[in-house]
KERO-510187 format. One line per field, with one value per residue (C-alpha): x, z, y; residue in one letter. Coordinates in nm, 4 decimals. Layout:
// KERO-510187
px: [X ...]
pz: [Z ...]
py: [Y ...]
zati: [A ...]
This chain:
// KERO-510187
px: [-6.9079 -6.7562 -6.8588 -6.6681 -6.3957 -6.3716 -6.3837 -6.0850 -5.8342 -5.9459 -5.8439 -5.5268 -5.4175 -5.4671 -5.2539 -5.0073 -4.9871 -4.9629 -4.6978 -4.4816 -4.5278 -4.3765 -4.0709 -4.0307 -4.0307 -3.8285 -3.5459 -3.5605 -3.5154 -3.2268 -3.0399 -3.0662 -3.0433 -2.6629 -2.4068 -2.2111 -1.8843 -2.0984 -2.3027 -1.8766 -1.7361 -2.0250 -2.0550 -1.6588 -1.6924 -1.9577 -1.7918 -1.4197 -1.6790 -1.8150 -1.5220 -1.1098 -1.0024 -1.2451 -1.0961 -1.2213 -1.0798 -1.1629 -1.5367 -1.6690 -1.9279 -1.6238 -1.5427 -1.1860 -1.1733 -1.3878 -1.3533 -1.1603 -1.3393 -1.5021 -1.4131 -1.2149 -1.2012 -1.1461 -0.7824 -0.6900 -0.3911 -0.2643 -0.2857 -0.0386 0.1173 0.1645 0.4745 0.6230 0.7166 1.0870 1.1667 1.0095 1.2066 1.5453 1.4335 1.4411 1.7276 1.9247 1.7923 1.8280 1.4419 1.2129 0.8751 0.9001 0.6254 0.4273 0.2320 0.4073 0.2802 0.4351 0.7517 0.9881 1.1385 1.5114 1.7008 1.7477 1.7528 1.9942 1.8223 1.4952 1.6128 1.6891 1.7118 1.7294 1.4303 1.2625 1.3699 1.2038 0.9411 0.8566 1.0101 0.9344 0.5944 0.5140 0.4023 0.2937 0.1512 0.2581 0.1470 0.3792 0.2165 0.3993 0.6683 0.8374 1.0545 0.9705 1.2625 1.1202 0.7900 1.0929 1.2779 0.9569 0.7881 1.1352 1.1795 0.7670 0.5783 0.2569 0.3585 0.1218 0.2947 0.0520 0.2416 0.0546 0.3763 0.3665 0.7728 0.7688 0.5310 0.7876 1.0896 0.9041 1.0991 0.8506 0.6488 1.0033 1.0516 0.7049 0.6845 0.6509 0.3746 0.2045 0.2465 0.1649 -0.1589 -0.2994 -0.5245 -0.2531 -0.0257 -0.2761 -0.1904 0.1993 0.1236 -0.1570 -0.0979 -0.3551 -0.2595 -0.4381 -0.4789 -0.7598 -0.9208 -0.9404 -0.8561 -0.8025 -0.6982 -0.9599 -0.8314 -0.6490 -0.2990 -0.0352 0.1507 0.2007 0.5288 0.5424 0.8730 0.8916 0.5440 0.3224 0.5432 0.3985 0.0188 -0.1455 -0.3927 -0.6723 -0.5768 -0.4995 -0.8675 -0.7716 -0.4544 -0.6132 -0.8589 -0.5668 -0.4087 -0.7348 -0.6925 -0.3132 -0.2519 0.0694 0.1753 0.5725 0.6015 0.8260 0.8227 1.0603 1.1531 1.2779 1.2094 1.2255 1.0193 0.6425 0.7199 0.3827 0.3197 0.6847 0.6562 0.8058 0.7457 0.5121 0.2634 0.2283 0.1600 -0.1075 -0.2288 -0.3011 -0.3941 -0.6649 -0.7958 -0.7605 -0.4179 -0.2144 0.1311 0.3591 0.6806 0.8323 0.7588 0.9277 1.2110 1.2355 1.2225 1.4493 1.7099 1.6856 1.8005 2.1040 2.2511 2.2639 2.4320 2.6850 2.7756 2.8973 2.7142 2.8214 2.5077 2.4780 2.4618 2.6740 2.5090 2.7733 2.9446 2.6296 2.8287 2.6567 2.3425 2.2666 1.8925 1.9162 1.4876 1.4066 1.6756 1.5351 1.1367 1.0541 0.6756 0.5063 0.1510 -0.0773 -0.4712 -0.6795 -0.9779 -0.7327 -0.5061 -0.7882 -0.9221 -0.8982 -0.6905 -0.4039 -0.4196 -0.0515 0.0695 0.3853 0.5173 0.7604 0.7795 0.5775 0.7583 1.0857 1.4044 1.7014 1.5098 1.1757 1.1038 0.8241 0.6451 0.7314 1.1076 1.1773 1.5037 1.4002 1.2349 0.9892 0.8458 0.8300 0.6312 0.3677 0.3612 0.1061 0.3043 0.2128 0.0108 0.2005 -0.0030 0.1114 0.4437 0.5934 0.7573 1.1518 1.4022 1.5820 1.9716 2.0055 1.7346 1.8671 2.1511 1.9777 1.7649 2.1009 2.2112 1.8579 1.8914 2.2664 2.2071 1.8831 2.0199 2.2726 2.5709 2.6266 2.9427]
pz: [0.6131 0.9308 0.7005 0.3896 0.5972 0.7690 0.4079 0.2996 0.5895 0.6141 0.2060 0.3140 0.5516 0.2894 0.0198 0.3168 0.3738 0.0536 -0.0212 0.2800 0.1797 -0.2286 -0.0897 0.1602 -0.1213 -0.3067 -0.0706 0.0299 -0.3645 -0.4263 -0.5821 -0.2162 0.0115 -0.1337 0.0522 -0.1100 -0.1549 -0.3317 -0.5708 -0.6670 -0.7314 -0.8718 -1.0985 -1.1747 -1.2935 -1.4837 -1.6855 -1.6888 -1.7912 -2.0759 -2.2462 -2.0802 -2.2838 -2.1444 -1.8844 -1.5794 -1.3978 -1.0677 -0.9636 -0.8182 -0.6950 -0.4907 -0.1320 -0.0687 0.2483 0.4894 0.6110 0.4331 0.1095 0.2094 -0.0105 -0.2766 -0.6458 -0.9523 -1.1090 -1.4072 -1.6091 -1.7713 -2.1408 -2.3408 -2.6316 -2.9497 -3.0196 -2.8399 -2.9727 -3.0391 -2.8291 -2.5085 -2.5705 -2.6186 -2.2528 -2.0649 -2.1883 -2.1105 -1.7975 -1.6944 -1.6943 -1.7203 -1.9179 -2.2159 -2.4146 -2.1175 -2.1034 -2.0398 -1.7139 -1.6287 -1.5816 -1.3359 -1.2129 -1.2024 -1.2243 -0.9003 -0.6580 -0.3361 -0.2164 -0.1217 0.0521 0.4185 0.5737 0.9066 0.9155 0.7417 0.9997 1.2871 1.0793 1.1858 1.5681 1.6491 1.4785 1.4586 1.1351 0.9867 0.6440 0.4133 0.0763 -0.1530 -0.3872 -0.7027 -0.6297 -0.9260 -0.9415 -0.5814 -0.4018 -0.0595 -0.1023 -0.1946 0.1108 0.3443 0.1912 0.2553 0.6301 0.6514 0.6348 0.4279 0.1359 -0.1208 -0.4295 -0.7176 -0.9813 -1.3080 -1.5402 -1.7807 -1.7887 -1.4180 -1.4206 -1.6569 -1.4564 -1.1178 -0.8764 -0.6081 -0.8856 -1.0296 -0.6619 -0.5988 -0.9829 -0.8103 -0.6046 -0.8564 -1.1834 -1.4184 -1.2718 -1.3087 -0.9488 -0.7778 -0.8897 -0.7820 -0.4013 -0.4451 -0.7587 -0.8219 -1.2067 -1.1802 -1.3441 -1.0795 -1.3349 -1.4701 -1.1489 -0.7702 -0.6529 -0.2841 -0.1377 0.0102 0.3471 0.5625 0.6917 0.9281 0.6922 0.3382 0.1440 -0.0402 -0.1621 -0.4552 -0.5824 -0.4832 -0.6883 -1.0264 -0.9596 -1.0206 -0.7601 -1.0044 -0.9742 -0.6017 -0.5152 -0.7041 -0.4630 -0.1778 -0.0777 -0.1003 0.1524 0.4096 0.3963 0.6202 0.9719 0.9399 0.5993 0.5431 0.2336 0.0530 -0.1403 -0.4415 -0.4096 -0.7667 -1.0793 -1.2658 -1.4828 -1.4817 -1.1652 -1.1595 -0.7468 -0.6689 -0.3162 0.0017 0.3081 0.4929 0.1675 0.1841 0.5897 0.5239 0.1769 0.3694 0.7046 0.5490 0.4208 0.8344 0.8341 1.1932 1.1150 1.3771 1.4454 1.7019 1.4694 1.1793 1.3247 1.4551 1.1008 0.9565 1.2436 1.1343 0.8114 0.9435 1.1340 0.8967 0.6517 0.9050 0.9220 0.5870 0.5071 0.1304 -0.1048 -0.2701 -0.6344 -0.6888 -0.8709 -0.9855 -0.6908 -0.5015 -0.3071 0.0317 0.1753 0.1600 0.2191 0.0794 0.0566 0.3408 0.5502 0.4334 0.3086 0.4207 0.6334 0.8974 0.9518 1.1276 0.9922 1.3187 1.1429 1.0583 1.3572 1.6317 1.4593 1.6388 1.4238 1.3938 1.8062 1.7921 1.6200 1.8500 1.9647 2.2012 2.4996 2.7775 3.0786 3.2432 3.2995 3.3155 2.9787 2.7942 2.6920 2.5816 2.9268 2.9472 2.8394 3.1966 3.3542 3.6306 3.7707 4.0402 3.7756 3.5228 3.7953 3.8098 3.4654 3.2562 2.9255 2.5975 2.3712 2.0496 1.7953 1.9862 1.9122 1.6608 1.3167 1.4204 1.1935 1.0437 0.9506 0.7013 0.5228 0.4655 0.3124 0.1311 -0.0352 -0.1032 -0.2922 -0.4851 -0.5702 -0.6904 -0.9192 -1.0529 -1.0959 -1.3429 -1.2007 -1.3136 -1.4893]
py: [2.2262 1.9729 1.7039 1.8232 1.9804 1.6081 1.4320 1.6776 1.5448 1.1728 1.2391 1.4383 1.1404 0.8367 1.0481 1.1141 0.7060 0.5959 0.8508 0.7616 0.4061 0.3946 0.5914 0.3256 0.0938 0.3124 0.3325 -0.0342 -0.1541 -0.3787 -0.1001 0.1035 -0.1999 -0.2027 -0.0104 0.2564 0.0073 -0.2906 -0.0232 0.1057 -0.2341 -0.3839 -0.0608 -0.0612 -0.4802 -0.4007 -0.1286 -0.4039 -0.6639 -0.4196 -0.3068 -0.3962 -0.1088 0.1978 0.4363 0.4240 0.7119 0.8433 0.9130 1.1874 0.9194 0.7144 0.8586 0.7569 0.9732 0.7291 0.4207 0.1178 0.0121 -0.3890 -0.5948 -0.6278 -0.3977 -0.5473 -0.4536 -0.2558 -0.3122 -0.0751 -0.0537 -0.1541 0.0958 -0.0483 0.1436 0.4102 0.7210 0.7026 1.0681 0.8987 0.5653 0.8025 0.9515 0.6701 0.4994 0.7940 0.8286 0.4048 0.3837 0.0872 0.1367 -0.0282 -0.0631 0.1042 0.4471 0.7565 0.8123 0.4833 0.2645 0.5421 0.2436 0.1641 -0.1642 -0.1351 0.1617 0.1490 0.5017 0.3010 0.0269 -0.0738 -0.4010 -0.1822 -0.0467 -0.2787 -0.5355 -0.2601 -0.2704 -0.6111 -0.6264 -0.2892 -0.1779 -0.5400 -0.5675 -0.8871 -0.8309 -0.5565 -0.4021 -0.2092 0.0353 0.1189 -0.1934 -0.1780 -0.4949 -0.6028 -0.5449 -0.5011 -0.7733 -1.0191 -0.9016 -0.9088 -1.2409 -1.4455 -1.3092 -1.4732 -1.1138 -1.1464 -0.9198 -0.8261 -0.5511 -0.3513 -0.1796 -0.0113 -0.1271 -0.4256 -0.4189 -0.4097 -0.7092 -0.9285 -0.8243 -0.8918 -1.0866 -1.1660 -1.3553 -1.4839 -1.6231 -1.7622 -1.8995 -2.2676 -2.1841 -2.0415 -2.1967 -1.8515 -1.8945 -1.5342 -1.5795 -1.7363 -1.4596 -1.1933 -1.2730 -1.1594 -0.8890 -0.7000 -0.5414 -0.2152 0.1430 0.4133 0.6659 0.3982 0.3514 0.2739 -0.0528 -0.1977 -0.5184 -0.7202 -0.7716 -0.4485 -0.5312 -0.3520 -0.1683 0.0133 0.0612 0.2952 0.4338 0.7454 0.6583 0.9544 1.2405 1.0383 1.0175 1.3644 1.4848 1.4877 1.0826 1.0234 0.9641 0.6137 0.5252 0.6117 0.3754 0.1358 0.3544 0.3310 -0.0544 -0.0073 0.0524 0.2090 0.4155 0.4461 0.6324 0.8918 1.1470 1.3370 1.6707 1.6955 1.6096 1.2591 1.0595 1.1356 1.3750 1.5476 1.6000 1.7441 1.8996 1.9481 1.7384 1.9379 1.9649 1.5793 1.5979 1.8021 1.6482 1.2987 1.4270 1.5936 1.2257 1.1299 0.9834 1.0804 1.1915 1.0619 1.2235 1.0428 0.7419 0.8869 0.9892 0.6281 0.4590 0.7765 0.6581 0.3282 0.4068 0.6197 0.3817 0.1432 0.4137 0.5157 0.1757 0.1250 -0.2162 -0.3119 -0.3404 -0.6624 -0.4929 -0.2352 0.1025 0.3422 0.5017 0.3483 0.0387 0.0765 0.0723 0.4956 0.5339 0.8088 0.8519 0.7111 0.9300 1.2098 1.2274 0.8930 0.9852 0.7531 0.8107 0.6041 0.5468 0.5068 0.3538 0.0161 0.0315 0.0190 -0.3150 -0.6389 -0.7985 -0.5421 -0.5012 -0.6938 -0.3494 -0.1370 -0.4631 -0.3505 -0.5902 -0.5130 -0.6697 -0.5003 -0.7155 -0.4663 -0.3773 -0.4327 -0.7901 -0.9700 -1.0946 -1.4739 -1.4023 -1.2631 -1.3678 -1.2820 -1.5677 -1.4338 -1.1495 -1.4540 -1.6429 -1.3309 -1.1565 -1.3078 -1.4360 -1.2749 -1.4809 -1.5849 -1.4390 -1.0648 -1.1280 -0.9851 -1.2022 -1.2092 -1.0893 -1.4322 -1.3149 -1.6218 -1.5331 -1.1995 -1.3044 -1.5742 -1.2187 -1.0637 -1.3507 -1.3550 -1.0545 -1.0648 -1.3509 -1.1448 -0.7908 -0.6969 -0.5140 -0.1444 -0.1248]
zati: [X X X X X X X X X X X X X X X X X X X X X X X X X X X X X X X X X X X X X X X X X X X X X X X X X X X X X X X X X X X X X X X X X X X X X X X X X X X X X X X X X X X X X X X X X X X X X X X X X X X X X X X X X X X X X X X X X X X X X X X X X X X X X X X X X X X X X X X X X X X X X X X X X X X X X X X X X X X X X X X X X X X X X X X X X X X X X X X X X X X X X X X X X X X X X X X X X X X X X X X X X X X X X X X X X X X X X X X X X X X X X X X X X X X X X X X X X X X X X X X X X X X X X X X X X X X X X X X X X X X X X X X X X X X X X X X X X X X X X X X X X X X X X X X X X X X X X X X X X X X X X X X X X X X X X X X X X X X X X X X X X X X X X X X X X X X X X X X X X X X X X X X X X X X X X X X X X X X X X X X X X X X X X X X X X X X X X X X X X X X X X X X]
């Protein structure tokens, strides 16, 4: 019996090894040696490669909700409709929308929109939170890319509509540099519909625009927009609280807090009542707007006074390379200033001066104006 019973284990043991050692091999294949990002994108080329017209919507498979996609995703333009049915072409033309020849779930974009734009805060935005590179999601005609590109911000806009795309001024401005070259156009305007699929930029930067975008992406589509989101340090977007074109997520403020916060986005207060401010001031000062819309001849803010949201995404902001980010100055001197631009010359003497690359992009006055003139010669007044 020791002898059998001694056969049985030495037995037990070899089947135990040889188990343990084809699901080693099994994990360890090429397939598993990928991470969870590379086995997505190279999955989501594949299926572009396959067939340009197939929907690829969101993935169960796809966790948006951890840390910043690597890499880059492939885009997805939207599809193009042959002819539009003549009761949704009525719509928008009543209602001054662009679209044409787009999908109904796309194109809620105006001429232009006074209610979305600040040069105030936008000019914080860069000596205050220090941001250096920028991506707008859902752009529309690039008002605030062209705005940050020509003040020497890194500005990056994606936008799912095709009429969007041929009225784009960022790639109208940049048409030199780029030549219609489709890859040399990608690095200013990314053309991608989210209700297709995710996509992400490949690098993270200090900031995301995003102004009345999130009320026309339906939850059961958000999982597509927000791994774009994860790739910012700092999120500055708004929301609508009524209805418009494609409205489909109409909710109050505090429903968005929580919606993102429970994808690991801070919301900051103090912040967003900074950038909110911005946007007052510059309202109560009566500043004429470059294009006239309606009864609309001053800068108003209007969205970003009132559901514009600041939130800040840890997992971006505590990387190296955005460490520059909140670039107040450091050094006191009747006031904060950047250490190095003391007057006072014994605490300039003893304050270690802050490297360049920490400070933050000044905003250039002439090259303000030299955007509002762009964008008069561009934009057709309202009558």
């Amino acid at each position: 019996m020791t002898g059998t019973k001694g056969k049985l284990l030495f037995f037990a043991f070899f089947v135990s090894v040889i188990l343990n050692l084809a699901i080693h091999h099994f994990y360890t294949s090429e397939f598993f040696a990928s991470s969870p990002v590379e086995i997505i994108v190279q999955t989501k080329e594949a299926s572009a490669v396959t067939s340009s017209q197939e929907d690829l919507s969101s993935s169960s498979s796809f966790n948006a909700f951890g840390v910043p996609p690597e890499g880059a995703a492939p885009n997805l333009p939207s599809l193009e409709v042959v002819e539009e049915d003549e009761k949704v072409t009525w719509i928008r033309k009543r209602h001054g929308y662009g679209g044409q020849g787009d999908q109904k779930h796309l194109g809620g974009f105006t001429d232009i929109d006074p209610d979305g734009i600040s040069p105030a805060l936008w000019a914080d935005m860069m000596e205050y939170f220090g941001v250096k590179s920028i991506l707008d999601v859902g752009c529309g005609r690039s008002f605030s890319t062209t705005w940050f590109h020509m003040q020497g911000v890194k500005a990056q806009c994606v936008e799912g509509s095709n009429d969007a795309l041929q009225k784009n001024l960022l790639l109208k401005l940049v048409s030199n540099e780029t030549k219609g070259d489709e890859n040399l156009m990608k690095k200013y305007f990314v053309p991608h519909d989210f209700a297709r699929g995710p996509w992400w930029p490949e690098q993270t930067v200090d900031a995301l625009w995003s102004v009345e975008f999130l009320e026309h992406v339906g939850r059961n589509y958000q999982e597509n927009y927000l791994p774009a989101f994860k790739k910012a340090a700092f999120l500055f977007v708004t929301h609508s609280e009524w209805g418009g074109w494609h409205h489909t997520e109409v909710h109050a403020t505090d429903w968005w807090i929580n919606r993102l916060e429970m994808y690991g986005f801070r919301y900051s207060d103090s912040l967003t009542k900074r950038a909110r401010g911005k946007a007052v001031d510059e309202r109560k000062k009566g500043i004429p707007f470059p294009v006239p819309v309606g009864k609309k001849d001053k800068y108003k803010g209007f969205h970003l006074i009132h559901t514009l949201m600041v939130f800040i995404n840890p997992a971006v902001a505590s990387l190296p390379q955005h460490a520059h980010l909140l670039a107040e100055g450091g050094c006191y001197d009747d006031s904060n200033v950047h250490c190095g631009d003391e007057k006072n010359v014994n605490s300039k003497i003893v304050n270690t001066p802050l490297p360049d690359d920490f400070r933050p992009i000044p905003f250039k006055e002439d090259k303000h104006i030299e955007w509002e003139e762009f964008i008069k010669e561009n934009v057709l007044k309202a009558e």
